[in-house]
ZAFIPA-627920 format. One line per 2 residues: number of its first residue (from 1); for each residue x, y, z of N, C-alpha, C. Coordinates in Angstrom, 2 decimals, decimal comma. Example, Ala and Ser with C-alpha at 12.3 -4.5 7.8 and 13.67 -1.06 7.14 Angstrom:
BEGIN
1> 13,19:-5,69:7,80:12,30:-4,50:7,80:13,20:-3,30:7,80  12,85:-2,25:7,08:13,67:-1,06:7,14:12,90:0,03:7,87 .
This chain:
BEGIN
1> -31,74:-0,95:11,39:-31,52:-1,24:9,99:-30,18:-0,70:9,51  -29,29:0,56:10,14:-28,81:0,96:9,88:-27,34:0,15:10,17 .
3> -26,23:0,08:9,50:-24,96:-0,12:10,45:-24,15:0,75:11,07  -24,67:2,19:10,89:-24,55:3,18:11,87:-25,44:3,62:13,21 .
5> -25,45:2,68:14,20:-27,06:2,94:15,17:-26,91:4,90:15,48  -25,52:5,16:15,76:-25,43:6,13:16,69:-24,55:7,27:16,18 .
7> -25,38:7,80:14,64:-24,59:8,94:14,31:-23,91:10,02:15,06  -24,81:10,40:15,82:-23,98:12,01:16,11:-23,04:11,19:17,10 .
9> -22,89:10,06:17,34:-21,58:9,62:17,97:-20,56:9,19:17,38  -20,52:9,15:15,95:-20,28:8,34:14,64:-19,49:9,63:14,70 .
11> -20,16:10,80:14,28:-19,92:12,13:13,75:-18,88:12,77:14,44  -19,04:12,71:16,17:-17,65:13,19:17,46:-16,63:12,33:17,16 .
13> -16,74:11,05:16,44:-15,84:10,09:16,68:-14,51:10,49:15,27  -15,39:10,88:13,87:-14,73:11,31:13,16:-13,89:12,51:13,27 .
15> -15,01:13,74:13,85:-14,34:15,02:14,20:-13,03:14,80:14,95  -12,52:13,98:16,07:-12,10:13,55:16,31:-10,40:12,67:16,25 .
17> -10,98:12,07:14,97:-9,68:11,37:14,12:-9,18:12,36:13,22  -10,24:13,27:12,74:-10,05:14,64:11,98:-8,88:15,35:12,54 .
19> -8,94:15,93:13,74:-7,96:16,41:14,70:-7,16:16,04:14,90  -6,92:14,42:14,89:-5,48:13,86:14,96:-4,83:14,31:13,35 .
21> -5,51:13,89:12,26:-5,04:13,30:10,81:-4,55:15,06:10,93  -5,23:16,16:11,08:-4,33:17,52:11,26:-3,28:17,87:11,81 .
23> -3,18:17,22:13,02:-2,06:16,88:13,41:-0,68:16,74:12,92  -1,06:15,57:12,35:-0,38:14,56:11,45:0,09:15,43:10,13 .
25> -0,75:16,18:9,72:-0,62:16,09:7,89:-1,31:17,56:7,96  -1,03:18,51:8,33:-2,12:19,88:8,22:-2,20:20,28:6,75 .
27> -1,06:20,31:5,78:-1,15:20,78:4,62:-2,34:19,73:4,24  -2,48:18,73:3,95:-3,53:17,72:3,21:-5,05:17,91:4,18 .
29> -4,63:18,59:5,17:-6,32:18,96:5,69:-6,40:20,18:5,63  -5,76:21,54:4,91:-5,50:22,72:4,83:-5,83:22,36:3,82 .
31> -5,45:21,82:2,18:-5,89:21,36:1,10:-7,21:20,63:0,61  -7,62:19,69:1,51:-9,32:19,16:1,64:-10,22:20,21:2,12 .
33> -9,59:21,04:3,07:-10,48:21,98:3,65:-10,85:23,15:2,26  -9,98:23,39:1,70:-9,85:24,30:0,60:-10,99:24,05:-0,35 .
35> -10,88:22,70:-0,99:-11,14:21,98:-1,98:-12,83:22,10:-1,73  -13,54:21,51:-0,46:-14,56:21,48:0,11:-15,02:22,94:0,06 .
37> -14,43:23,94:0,83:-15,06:25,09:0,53:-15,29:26,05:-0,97  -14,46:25,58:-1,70:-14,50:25,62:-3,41:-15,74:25,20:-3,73 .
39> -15,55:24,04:-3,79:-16,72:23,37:-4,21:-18,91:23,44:-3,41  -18,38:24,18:-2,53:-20,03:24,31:-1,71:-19,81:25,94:-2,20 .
41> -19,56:26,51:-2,87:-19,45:27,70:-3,17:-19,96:28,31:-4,75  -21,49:28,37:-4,27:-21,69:28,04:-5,96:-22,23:28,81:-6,11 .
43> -22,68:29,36:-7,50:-23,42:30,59:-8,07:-24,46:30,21:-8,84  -24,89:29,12:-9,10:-25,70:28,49:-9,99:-26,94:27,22:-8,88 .
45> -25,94:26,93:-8,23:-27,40:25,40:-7,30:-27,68:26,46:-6,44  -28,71:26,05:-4,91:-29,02:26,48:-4,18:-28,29:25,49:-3,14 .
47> -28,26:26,02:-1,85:-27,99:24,94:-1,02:-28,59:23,60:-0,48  -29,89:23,54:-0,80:-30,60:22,27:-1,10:-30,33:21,21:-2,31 .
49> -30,10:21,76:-3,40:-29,79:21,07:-4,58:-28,67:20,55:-4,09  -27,56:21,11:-4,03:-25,99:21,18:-3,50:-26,26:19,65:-2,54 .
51> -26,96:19,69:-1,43:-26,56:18,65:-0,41:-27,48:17,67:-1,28  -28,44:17,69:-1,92:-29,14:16,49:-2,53:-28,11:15,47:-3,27 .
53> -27,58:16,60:-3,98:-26,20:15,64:-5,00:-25,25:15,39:-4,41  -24,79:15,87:-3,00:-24,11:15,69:-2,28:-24,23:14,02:-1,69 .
55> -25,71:13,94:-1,37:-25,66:12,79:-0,58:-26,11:11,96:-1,62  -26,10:11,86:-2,86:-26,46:11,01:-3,94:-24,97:10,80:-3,79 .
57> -23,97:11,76:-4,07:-22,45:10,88:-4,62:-22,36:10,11:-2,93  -22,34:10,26:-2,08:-21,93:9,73:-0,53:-22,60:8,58:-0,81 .
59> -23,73:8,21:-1,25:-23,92:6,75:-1,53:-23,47:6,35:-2,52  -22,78:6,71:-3,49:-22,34:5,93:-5,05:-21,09:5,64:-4,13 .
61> -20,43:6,66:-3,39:-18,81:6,20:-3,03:-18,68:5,82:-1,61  -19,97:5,20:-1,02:-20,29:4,68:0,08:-19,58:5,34:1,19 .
63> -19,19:6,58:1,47:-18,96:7,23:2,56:-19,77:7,66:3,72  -19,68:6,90:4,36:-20,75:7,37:5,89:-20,34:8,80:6,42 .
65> -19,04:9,35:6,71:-18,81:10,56:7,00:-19,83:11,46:6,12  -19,47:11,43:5,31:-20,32:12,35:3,93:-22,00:12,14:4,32 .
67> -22,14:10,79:4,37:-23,39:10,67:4,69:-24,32:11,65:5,61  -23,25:11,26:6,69:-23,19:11,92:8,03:-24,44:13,48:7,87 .
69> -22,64:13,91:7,05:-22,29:15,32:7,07:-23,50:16,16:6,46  -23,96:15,03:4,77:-24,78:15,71:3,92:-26,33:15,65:4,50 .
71> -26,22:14,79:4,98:-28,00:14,63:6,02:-28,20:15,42:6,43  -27,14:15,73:7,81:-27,73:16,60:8,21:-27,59:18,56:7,92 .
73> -26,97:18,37:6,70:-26,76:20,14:5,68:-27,89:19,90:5,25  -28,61:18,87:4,18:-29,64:18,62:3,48:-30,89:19,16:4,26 .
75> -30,90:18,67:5,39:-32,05:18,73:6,63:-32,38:20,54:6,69  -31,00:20,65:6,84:-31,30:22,36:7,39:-31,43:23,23:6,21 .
77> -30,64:22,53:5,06:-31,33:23,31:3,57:-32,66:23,54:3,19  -33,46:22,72:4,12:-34,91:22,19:3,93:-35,53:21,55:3,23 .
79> -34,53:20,05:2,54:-34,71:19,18:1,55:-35,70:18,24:2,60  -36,75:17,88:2,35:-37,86:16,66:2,74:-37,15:15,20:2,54 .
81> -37,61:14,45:3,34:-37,52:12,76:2,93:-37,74:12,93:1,82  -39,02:13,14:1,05:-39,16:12,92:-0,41:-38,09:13,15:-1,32 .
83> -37,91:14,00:-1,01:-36,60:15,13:-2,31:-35,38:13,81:-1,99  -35,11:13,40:-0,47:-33,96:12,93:-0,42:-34,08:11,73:-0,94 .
85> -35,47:11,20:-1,16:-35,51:9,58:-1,44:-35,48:9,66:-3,28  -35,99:10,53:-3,75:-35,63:10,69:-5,44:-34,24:10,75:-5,85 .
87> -33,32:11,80:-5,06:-31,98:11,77:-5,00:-31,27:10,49:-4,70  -31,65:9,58:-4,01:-30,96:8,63:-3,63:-31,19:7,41:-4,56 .
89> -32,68:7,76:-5,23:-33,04:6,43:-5,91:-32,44:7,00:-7,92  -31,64:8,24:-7,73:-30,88:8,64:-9,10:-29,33:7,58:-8,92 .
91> -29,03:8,20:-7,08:-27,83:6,90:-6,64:-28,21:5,90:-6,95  -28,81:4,94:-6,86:-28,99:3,08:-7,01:-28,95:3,01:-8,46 .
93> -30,00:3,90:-9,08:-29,66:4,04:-11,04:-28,24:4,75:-11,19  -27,59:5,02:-10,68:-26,10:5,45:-11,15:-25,33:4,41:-11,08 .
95> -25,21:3,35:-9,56:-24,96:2,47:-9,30:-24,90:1,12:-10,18  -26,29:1,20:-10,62:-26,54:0,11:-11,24:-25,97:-0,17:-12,78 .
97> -26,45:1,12:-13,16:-25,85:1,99:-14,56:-24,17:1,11:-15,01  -23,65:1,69:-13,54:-22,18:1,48:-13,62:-21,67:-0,10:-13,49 .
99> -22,60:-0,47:-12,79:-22,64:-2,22:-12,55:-22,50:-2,33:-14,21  -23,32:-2,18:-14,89:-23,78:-2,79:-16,31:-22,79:-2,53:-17,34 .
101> -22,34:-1,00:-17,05:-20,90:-0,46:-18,41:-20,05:-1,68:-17,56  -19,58:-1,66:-16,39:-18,50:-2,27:-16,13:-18,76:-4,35:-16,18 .
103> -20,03:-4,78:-16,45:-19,98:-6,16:-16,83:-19,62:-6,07:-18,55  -19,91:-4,99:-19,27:-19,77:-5,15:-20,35:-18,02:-4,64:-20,87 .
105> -17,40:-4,38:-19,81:-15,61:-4,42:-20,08:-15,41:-5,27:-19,51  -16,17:-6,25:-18,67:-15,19:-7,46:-18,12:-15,79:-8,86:-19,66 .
107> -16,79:-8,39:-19,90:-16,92:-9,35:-20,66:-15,68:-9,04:-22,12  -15,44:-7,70:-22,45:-14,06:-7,29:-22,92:-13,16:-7,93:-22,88 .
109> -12,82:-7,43:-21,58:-11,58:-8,56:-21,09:-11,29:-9,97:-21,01  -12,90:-10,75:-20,87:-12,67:-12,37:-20,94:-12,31:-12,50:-22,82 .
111> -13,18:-11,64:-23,56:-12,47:-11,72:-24,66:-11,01:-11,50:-25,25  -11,12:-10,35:-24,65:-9,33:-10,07:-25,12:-8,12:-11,56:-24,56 .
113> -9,02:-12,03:-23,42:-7,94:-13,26:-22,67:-7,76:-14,17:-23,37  -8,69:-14,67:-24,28:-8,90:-16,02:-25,16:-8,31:-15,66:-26,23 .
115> -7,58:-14,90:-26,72:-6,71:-14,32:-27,87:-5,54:-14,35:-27,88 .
């Protein structure tokens, strides 16, 4: 069902390109790296909450890495299928949410065009 059959090969494959793009660009993966550890650094969620919303935004901004990544943090936080399937079904209502503000600026815009 998935179009990822073979994560943790998915996962070596990124780590991977990761190592090159450092290569390449260390300040901008010295800077993401930063940014990431900022942000999982919290005083207020727990680390379960943390990867729940984690993998709610990885589906709004369709990132499989993230996906990847937050599954399996979520897993070891000790978030259940359940917890993850409420979190995910806040994603499809965020999703959808955003579908609806954004038909109601294009319908904006067909107005503003006829003017």
């Amino acid at each position: 069902m998935s179009g990822i059959e073979d994560w943790d090969g998915y996962n070596a494959a990124l780590r991977e390109r990761g190592k090159e793009f450092s290569a390449l660009h260390p300040e901008a993966v010295k800077g993401f790296q930063a940014l990431s550890r900022g942000a999982s650094t919290t005083r207020h969620l727990d680390a379960k909450t943390r990867e729940l919303i984690a993998l709610a935004v990885a589906v709004t901004t369709r990132c499989g890495g993230c996906l990847d990544a937050h599954a399996r943090k979520a897993r070891a936080a000790g978030a259940t299928k359940e917890e993850v399937a409420e979190a995910l079904g806040v994603a499809i209502a965020l999703n959808a949410g955003a579908a609806f503000t954004y038909s109601l600026h294009a319908l904006d815009a067909l107005d503003q065009a006829g003017t």
